[in-house]
N, CA, C and O of each residue as an XYZ file, in Angstrom:
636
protein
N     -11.272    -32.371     -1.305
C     -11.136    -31.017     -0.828
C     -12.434    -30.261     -1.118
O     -13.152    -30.354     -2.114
N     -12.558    -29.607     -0.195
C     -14.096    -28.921     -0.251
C     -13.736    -27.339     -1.279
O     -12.950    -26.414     -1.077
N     -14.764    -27.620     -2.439
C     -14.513    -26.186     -3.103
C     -16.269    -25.899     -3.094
O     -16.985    -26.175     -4.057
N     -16.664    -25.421     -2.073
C     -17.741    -24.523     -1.927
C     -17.135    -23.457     -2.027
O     -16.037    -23.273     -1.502
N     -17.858    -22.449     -2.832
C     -18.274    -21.014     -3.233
C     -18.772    -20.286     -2.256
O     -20.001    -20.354     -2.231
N     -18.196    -19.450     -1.238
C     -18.550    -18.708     -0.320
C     -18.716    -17.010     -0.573
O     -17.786    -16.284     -0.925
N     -19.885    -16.632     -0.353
C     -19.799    -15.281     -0.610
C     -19.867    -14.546      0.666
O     -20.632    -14.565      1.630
N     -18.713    -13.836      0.314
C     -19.134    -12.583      2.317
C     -18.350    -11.632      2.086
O     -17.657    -11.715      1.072
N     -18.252    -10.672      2.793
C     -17.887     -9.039      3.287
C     -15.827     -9.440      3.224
O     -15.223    -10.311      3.850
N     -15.458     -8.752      2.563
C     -13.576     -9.113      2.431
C     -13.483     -7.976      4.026
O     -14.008     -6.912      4.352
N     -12.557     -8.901      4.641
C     -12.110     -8.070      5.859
C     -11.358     -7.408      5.590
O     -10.847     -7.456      4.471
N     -10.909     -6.319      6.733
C      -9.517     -5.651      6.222
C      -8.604     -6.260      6.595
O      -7.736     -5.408      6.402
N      -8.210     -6.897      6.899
C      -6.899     -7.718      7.141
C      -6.921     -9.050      5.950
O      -6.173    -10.028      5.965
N      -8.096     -8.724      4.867
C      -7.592     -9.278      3.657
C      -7.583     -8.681      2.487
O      -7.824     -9.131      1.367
N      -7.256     -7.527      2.876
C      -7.555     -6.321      1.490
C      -5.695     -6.745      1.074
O      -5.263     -6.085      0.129
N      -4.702     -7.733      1.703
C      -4.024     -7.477      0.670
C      -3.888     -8.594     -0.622
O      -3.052     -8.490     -1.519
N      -5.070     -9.862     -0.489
C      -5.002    -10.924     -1.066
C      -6.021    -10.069     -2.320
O      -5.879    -10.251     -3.529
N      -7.247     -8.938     -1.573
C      -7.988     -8.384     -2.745
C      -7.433     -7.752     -3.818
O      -7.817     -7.757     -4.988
N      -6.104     -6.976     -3.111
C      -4.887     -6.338     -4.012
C      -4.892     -6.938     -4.950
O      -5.195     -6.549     -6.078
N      -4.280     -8.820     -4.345
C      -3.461     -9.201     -5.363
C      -4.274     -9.535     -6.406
O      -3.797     -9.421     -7.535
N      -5.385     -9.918     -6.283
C      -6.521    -10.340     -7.065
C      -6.956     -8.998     -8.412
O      -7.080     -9.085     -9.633
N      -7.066     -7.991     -7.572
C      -7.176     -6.860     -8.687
C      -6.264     -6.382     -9.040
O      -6.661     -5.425     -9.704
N      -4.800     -6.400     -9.055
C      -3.791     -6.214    -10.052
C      -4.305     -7.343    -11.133
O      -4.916     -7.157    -12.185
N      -4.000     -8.191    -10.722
C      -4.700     -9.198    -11.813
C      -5.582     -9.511    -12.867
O      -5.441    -10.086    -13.947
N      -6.778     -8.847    -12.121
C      -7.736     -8.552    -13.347
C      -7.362     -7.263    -13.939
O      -7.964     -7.038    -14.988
N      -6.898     -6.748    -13.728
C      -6.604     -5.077    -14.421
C      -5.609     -6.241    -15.700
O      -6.087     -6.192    -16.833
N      -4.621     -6.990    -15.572
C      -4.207     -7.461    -16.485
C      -4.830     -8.314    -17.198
O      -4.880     -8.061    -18.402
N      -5.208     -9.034    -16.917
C      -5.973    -10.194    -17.921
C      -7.392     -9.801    -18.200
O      -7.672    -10.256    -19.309
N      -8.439     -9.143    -17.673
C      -9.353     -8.709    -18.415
C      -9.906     -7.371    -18.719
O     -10.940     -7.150    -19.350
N      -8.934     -6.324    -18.093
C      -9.271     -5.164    -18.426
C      -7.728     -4.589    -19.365
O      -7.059     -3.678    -18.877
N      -7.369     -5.157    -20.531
C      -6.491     -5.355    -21.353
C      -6.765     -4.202    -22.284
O      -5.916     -3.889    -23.119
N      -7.960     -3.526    -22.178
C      -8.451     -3.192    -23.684
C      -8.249     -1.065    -22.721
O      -8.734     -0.058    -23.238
N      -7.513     -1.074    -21.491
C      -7.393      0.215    -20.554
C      -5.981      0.561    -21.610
O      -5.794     -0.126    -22.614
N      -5.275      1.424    -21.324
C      -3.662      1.829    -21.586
C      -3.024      1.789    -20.240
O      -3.527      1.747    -19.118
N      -1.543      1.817    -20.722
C      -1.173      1.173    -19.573
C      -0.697      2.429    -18.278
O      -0.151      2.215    -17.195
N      -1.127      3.700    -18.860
C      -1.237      4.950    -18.299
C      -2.507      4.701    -17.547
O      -2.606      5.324    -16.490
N      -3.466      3.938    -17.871
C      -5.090      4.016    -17.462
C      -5.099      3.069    -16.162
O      -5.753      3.286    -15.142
N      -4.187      1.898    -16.411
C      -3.889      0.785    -15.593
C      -2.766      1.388    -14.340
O      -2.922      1.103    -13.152
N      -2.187      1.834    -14.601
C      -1.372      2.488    -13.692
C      -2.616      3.568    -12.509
O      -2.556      3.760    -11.295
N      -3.322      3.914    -13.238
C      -3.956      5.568    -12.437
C      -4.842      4.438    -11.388
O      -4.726      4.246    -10.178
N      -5.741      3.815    -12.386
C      -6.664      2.811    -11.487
C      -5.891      1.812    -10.395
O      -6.592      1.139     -9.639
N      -4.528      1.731    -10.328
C      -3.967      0.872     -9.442
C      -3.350      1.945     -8.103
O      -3.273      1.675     -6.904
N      -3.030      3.008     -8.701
C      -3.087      4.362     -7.679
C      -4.333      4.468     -6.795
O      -4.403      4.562     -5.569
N      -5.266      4.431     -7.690
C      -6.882      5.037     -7.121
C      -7.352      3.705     -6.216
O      -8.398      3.791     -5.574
N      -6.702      2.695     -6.185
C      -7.339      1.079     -5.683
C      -6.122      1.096     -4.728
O      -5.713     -0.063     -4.655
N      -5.552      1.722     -4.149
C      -4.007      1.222     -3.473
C      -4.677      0.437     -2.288
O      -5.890      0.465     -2.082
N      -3.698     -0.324     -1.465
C      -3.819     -1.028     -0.930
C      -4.691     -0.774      0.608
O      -5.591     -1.394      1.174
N      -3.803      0.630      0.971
C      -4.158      1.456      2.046
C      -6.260      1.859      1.390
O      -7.209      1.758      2.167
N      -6.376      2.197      0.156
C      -7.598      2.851      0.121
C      -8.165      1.730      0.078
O      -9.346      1.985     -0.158
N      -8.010      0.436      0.181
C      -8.794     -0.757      0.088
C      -8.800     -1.211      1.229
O      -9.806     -1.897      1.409
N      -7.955     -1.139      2.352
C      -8.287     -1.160      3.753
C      -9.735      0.134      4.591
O     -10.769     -0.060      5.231
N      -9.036      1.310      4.121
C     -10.156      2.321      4.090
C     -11.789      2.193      3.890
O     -12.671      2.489      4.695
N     -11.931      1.543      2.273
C     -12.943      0.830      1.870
C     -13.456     -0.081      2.508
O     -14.682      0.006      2.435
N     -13.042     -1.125      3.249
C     -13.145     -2.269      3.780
C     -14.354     -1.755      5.247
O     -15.408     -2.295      5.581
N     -13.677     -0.579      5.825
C     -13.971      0.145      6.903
C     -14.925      1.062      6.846
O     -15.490      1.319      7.909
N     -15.395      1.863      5.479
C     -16.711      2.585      5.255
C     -18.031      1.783      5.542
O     -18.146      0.646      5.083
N     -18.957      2.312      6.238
C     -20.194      1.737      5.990
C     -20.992      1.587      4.791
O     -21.859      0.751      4.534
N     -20.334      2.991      3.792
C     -20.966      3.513      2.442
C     -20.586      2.680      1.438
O     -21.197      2.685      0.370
N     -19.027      1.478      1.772
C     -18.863      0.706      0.768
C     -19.038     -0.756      0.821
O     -19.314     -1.209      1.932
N     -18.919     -1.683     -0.277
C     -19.600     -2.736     -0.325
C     -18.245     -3.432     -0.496
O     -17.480     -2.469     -0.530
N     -17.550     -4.456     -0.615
C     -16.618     -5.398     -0.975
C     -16.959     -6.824     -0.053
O     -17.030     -7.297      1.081
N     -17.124     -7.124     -1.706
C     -17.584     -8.963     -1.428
C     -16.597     -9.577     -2.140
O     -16.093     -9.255     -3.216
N     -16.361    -10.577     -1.354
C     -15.434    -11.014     -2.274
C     -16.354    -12.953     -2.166
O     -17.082    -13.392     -1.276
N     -16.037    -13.403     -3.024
C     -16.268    -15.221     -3.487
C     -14.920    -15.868     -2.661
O     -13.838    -15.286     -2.734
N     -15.071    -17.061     -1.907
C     -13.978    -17.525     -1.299
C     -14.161    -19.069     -1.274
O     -15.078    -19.691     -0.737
N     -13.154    -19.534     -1.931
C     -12.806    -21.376     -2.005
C     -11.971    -21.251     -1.042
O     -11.037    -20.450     -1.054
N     -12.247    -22.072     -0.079
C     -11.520    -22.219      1.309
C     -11.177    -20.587      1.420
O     -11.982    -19.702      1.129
N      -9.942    -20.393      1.858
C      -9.335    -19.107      2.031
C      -9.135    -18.479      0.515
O      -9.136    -17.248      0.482
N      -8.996    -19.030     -0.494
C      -8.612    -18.109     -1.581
C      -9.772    -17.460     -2.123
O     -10.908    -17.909     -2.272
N      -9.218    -16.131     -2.443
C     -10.177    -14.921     -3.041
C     -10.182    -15.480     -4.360
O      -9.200    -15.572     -5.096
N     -11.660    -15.945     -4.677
C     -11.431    -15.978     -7.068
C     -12.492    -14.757     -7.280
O     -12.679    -14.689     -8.495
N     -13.215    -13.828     -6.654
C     -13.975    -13.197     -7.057
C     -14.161    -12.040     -6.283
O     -13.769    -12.133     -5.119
N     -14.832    -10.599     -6.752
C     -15.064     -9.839     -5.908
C     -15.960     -9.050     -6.526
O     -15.910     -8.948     -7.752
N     -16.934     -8.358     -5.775
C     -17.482     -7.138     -6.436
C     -17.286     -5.804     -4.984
O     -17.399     -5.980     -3.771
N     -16.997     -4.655     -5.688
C     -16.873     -3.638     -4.989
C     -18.103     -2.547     -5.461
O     -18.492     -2.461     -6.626
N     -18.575     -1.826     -4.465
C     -19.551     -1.072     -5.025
C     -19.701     -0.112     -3.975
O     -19.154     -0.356     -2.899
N     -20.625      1.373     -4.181
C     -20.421      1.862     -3.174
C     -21.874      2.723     -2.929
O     -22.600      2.786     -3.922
N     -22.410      3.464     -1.549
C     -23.441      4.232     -1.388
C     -22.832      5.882     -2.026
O     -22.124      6.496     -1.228
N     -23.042      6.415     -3.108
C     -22.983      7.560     -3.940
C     -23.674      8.757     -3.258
O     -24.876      8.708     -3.519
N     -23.361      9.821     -2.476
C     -24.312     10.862     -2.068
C     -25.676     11.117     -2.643
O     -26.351     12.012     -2.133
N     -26.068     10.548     -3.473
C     -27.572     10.984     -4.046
C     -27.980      9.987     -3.606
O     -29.186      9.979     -3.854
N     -27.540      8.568     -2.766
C     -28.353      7.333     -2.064
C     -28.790      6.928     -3.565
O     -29.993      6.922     -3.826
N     -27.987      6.640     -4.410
C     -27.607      5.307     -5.729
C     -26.613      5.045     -5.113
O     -25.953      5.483     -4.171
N     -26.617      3.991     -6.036
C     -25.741      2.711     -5.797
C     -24.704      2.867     -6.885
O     -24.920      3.579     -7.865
N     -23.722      2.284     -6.732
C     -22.360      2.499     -8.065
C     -21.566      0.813     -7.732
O     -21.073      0.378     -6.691
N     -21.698      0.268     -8.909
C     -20.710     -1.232     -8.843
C     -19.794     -0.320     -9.406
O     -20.205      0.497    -10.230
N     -18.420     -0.354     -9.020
C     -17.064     -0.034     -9.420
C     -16.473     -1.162    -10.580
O     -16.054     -1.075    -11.734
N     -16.690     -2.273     -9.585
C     -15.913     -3.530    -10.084
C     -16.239     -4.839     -9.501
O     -15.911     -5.116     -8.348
N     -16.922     -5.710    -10.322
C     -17.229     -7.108    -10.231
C     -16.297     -8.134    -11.272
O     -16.181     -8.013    -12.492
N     -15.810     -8.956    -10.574
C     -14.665     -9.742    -11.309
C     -14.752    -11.303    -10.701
O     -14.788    -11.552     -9.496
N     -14.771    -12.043    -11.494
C     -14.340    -13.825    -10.633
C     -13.579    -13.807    -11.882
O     -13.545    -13.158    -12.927
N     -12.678    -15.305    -11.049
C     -10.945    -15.400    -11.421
C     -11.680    -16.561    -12.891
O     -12.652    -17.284    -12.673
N     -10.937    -16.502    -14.373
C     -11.428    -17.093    -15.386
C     -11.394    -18.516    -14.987
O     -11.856    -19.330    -15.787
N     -10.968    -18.880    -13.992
C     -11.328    -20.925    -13.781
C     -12.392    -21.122    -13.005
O     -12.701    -22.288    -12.763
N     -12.945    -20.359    -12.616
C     -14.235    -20.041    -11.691
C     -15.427    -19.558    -12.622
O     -16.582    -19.523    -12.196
N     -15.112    -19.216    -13.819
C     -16.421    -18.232    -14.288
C     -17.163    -18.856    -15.044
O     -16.404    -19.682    -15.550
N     -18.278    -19.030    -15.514
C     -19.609    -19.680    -15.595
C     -20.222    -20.706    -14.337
O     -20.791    -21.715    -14.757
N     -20.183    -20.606    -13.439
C     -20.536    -20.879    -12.210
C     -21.553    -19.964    -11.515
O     -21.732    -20.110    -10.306
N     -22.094    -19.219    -12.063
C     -23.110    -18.042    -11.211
C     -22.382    -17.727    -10.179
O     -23.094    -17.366     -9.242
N     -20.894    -17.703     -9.871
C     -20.239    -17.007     -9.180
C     -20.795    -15.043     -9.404
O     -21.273    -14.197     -8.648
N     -20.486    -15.069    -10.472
C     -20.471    -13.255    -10.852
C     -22.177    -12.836    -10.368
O     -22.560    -11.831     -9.770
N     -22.783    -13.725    -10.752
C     -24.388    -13.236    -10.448
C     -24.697    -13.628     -8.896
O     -25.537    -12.875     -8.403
N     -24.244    -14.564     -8.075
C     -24.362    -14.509     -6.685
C     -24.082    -13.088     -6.020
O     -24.750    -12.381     -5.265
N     -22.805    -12.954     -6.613
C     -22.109    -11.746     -5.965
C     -22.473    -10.468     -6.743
O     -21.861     -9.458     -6.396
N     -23.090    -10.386     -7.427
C     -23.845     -9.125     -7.874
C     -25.150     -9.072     -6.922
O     -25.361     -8.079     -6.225
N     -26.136    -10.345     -6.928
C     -27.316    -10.596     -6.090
C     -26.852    -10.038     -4.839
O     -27.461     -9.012     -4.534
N     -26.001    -10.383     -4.062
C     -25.710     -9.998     -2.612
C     -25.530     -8.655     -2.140
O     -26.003     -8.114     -1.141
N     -24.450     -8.025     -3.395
C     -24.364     -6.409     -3.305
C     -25.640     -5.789     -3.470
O     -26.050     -4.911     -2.710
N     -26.349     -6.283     -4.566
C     -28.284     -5.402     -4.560
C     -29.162     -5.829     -3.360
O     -30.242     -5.417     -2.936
N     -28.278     -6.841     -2.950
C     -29.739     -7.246     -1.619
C     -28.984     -6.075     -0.562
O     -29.688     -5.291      0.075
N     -27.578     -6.059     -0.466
C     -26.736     -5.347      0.883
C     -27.085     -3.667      0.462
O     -26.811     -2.747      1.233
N     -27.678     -3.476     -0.780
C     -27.543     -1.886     -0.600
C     -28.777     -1.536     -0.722
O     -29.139     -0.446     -0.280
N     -29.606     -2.345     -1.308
C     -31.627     -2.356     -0.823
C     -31.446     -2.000      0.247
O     -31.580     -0.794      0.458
N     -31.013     -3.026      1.528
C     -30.954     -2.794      2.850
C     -30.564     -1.311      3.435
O     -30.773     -0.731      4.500
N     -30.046     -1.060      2.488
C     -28.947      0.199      3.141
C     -29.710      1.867      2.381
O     -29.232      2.989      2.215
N     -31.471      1.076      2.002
C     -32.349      2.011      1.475
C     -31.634      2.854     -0.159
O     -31.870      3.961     -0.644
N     -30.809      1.834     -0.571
C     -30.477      2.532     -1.963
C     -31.666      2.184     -2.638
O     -32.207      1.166     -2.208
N     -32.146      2.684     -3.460
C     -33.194      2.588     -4.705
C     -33.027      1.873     -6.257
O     -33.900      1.204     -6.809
N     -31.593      2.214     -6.844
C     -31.295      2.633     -8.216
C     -29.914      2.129     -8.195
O     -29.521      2.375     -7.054
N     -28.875      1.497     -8.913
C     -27.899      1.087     -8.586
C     -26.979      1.248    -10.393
O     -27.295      0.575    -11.373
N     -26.196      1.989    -10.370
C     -25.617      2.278    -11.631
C     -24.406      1.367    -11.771
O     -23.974      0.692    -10.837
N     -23.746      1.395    -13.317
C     -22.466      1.085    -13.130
C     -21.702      1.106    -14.689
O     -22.515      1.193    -15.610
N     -20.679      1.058    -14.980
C     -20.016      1.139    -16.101
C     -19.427     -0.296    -16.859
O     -18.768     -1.025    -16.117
N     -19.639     -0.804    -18.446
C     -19.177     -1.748    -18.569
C     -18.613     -1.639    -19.683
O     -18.708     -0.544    -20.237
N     -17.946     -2.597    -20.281
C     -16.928     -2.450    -21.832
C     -17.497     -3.895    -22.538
O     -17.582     -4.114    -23.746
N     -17.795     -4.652    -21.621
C     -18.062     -5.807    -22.512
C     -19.117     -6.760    -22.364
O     -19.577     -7.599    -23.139
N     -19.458     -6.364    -20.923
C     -20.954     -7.036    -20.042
C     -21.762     -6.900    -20.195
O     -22.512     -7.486    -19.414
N     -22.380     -6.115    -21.189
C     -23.723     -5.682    -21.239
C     -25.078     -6.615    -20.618
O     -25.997     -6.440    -19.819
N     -24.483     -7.897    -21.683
C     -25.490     -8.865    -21.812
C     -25.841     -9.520    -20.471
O     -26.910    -10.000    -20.093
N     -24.384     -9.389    -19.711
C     -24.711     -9.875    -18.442
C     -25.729     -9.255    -17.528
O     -26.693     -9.791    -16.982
N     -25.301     -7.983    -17.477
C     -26.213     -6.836    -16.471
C     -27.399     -7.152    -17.207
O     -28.413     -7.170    -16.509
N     -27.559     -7.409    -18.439
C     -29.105     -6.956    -19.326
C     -29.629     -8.001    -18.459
O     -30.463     -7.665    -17.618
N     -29.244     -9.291    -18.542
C     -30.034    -10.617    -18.154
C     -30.619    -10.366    -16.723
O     -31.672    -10.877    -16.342
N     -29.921     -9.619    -16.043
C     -30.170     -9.096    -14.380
C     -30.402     -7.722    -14.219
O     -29.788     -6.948    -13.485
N     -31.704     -7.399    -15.257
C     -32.533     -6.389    -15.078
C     -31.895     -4.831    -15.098
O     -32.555     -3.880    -14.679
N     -30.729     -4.703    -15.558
C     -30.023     -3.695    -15.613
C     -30.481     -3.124    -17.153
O     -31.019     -3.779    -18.045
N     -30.115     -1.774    -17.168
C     -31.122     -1.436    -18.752
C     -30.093     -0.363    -19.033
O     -29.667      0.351    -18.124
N     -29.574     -0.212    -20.658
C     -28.609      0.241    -21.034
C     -28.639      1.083    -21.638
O     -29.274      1.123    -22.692
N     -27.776      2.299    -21.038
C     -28.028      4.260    -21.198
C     -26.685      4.654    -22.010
O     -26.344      3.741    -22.762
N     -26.152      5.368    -22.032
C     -25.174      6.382    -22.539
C     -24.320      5.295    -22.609
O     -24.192      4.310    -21.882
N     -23.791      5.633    -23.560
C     -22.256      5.350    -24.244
C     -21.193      5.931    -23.888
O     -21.580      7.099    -23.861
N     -19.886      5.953    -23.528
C     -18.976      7.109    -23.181
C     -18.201      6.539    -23.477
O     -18.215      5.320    -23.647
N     -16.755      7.739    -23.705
C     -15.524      7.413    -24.333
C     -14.629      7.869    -23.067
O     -14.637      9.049    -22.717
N     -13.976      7.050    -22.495
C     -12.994      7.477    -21.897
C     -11.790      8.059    -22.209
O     -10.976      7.605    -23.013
N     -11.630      9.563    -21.251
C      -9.908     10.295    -21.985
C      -9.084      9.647    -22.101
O      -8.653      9.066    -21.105
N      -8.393      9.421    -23.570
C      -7.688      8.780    -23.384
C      -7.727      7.386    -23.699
O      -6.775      6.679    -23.370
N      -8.766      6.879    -24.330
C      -8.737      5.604    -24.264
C      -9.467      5.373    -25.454
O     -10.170      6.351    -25.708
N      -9.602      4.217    -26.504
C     -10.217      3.893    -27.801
C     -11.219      3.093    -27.602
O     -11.850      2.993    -28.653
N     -11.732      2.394    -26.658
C     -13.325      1.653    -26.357
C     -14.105      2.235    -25.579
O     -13.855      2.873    -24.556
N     -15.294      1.952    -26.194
C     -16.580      2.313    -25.768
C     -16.585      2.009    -24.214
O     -15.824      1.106    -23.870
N     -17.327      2.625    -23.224
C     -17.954      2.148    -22.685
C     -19.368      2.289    -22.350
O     -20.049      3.112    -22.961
N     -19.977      1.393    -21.228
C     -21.422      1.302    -21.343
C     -21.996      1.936    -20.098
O     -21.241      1.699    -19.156
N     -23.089      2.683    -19.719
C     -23.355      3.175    -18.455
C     -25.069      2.324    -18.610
O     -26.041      2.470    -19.353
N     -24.682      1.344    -17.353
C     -26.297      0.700    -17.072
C     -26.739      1.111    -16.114
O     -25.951      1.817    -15.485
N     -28.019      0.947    -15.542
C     -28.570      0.975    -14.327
C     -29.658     -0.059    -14.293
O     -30.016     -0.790    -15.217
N     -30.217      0.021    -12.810
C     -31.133     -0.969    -11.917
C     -31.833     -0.127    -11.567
O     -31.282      0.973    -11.519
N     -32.809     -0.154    -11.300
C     -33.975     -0.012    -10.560
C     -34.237     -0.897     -9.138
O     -34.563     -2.063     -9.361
N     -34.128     -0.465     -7.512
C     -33.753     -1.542     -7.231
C     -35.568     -1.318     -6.568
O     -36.101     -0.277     -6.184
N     -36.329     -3.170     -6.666
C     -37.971     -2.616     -5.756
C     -37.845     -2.849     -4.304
O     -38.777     -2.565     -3.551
């Protein structure tokens, strides 16, 4: 069985397999949210605003694909000041150390270069090291309302 790693644009007529994929990670690796926090972010991601998303020019959703199944995605978006914002980059834990996560980070900075972004921000809790390794450089600290972990605000420089 062919398990090539495909990276491309999630259609909207598969924003509901992306659903199922990000309920998912909201459970198994974003564990350290409350479950008030997990609830709001599954409001703010509904299914309908991920079809929406799918359909902006301003947003990015890639998803990683073994045959038809979704194990990965990054979402990101064009920000009115023309930066860049990763929301959320995730591959499924039987997939990960594969340069899955860094393909699909590479693709979103090449798709929003194109799209004349400059600078590309984003928020992390536990990645640092990852973004650090891929030229991302690490600013403010913040505490989310409501919530007991740090998080991290990086950015890119994009040339």
């Amino acid at each position: 069985m062919d398990q090539t790693v495909r990276i491309r644009t999630i259609r909207p007529h598969e924003s509901q397999k992306m659903r199922g994929v990000f309920e998912q990670a909201l459970i198994t690796d974003f564990g350290y949210f409350s479950k008030d926090r997990v609830d709001s972010v599954l409001r703010q991601n509904s299914l309908l605003r991920l079809i929406r998303s799918s359909l902006d020019p301003r947003r990015i959703l890639l998803g990683a694909f073994v045959q038809r199944q979704l194990i990965g995605y990054c979402l990101a978006a064009i920000e009115a000041d023309r930066s860049g914002f990763v929301f959320w980059l995730f591959v499924a834990p039987a997939y990960r150390g594969q340069h899955i996560g860094q393909s699909l980070l590479e693709d979103t900075e090449t798709r929003l270069r194109r799209k004349a972004v400059t600078a590309i921000r984003l928020v992390t809790h536990n990645q640092q090291a990852f973004y650090a390794n891929h030229g991302y450089q690490l600013g403010d600290t913040m505490q989310l309302t409501g919530e007991t972990t740090s998080v991290y605000l990086m950015q890119k420089e994009l040339a």
